[in-house]
N, C-alpha and C positions, 0 to 999 in steps of 0.2 A: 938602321936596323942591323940586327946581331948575323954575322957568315952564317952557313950551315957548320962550319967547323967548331966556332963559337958552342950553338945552340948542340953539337954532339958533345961536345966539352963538360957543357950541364949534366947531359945524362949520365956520362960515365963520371962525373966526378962524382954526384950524389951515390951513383951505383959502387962505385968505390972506398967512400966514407961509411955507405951503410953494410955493407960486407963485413969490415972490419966487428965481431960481437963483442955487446957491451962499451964500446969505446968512439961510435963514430958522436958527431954531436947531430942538435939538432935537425930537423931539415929544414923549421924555421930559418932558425941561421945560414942554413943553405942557399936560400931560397933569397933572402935579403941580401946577404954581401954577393950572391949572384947579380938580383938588378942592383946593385951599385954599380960591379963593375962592368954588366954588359949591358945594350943596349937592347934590348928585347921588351917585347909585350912581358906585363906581369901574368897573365894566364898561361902564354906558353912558356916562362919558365919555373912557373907551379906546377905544369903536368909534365915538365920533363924531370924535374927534381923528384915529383911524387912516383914518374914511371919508372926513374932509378931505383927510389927507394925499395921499393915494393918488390921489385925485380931481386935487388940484393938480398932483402927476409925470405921473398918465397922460396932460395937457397937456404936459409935457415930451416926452414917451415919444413923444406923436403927433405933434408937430411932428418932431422926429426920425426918426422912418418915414416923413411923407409926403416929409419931404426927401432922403429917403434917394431916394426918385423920379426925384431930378437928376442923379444919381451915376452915370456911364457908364462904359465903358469897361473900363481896368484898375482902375482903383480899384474899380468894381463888382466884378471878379473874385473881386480879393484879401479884398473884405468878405464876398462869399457863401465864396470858401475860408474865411478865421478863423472866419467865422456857424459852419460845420458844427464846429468844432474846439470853439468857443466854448457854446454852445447846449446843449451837453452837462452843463455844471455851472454853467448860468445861471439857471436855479428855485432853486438853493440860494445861490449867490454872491447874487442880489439879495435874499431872503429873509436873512442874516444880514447884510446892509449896511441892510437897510431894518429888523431888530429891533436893533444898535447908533447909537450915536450920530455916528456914521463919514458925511461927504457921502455924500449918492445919486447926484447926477449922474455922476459918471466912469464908474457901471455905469448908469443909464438912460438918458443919450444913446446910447451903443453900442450899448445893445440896439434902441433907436429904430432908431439905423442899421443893425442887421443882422435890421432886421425880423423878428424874436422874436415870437413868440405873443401876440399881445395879451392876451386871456384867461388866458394863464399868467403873465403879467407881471403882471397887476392882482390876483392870487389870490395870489403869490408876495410881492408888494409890499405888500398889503393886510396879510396872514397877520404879517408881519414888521413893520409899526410896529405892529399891535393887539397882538403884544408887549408891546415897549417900552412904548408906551401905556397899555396895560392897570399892567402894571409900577409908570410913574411915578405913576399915581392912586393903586393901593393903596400904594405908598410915601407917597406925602404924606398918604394918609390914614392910615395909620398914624401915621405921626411925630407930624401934626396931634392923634390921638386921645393919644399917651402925651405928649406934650411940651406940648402946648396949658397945663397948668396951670401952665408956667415958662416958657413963650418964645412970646410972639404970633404970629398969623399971618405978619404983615408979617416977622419972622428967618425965619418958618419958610421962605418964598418967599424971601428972597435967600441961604438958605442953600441951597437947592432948587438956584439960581441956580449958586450958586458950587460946588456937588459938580458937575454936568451941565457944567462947564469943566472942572473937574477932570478928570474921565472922560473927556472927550471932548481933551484932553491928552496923557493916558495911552494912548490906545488910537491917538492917530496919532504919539506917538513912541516908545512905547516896542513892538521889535522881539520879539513875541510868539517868532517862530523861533529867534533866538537865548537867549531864557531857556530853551525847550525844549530845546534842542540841549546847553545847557549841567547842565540836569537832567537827562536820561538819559545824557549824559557822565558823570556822578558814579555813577549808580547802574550804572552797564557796570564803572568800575574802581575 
């Protein structure tokens, strides 16, 4: 079983990769070359990964709202207008951007600035990489348990590595809507 030093290790590493805006990777990836290399439950190190995560946005999130402060006039207007428009499918928009591999920021600055619920933002946010999180552990640790007797750790994490590019590839170029559109075109005629 993982020390307590280990298992603080997790939090602030994730808290630390996701801090960095635009640039950290995923928490997937996190989350997997974590149980490679430590010995822990996959649940506890999907909730300390996701409780990192979340912790380092909600600093985004909050610098975002208080700044949202400065913002007069019309530009205020036009944000509390889109906020009421927006607001409406924003528990679930940042809840499936924060359980994919897809950047956070273009949805948690916004929401920063159309000062969005805190509380439903960090529950929304949180719910959504312990996900993923959760996810990438028992994947690694799976793969870890049947693969371990043929392929070392060290493949297993840069294979770990190079799927989580893969996916995260695929899910920003390829145009979900139109394979849909193109599959229910075929089954219409």
């Amino acid at each position: 079983m993982a020390a307590w030093y280990e298992l603080l290790g997790i939090l602030l590493t994730s808290f630390v990769l996701n801090i960095i805006p635009f640039a950290g990777p995923s928490n997937l990836l996190i989350a997997s070359n974590t149980a490679l290399l430590i010995d822990a439950d996959p649940m506890t190190i999907g909730f300390l990964v996701a409780f990192g995560s979340v912790s380092a946005k909600f600093i985004h999130y909050l610098i975002a709202f208080f700044f949202s402060g400065f913002i007069g006039g019309k530009n205020r207007k036009r944000l509390d207008t889109a906020g009421l428009k927006i607001k409406r499918w924003a528990f679930f928009t940042l809840f499936i951007v924060a359980a994919t591999p897809l950047p956070d920021e273009p949805v948690v600055i916004p929401l920063g600035l159309l000062k969005y619920n805190p509380a439903k933002f960090y529950l929304a946010y949180f719910l959504g990489k312990l996900c993923i999180a959760i996810t990438g552990a028992y994947l690694a640790s799976l793969g870890q348990r049947f693969l371990a007797p043929w392929i070392s750790s060290d493949i297993l994490m840069v294979a770990s590595i190079a799927l989580t590019i893969i996916v995260t590839i695929v899910l920003l170029k390829v145009d979900v809507e139109k394979i849909k559109e193109k599959i229910f075109k075929r089954k219409v005629t």
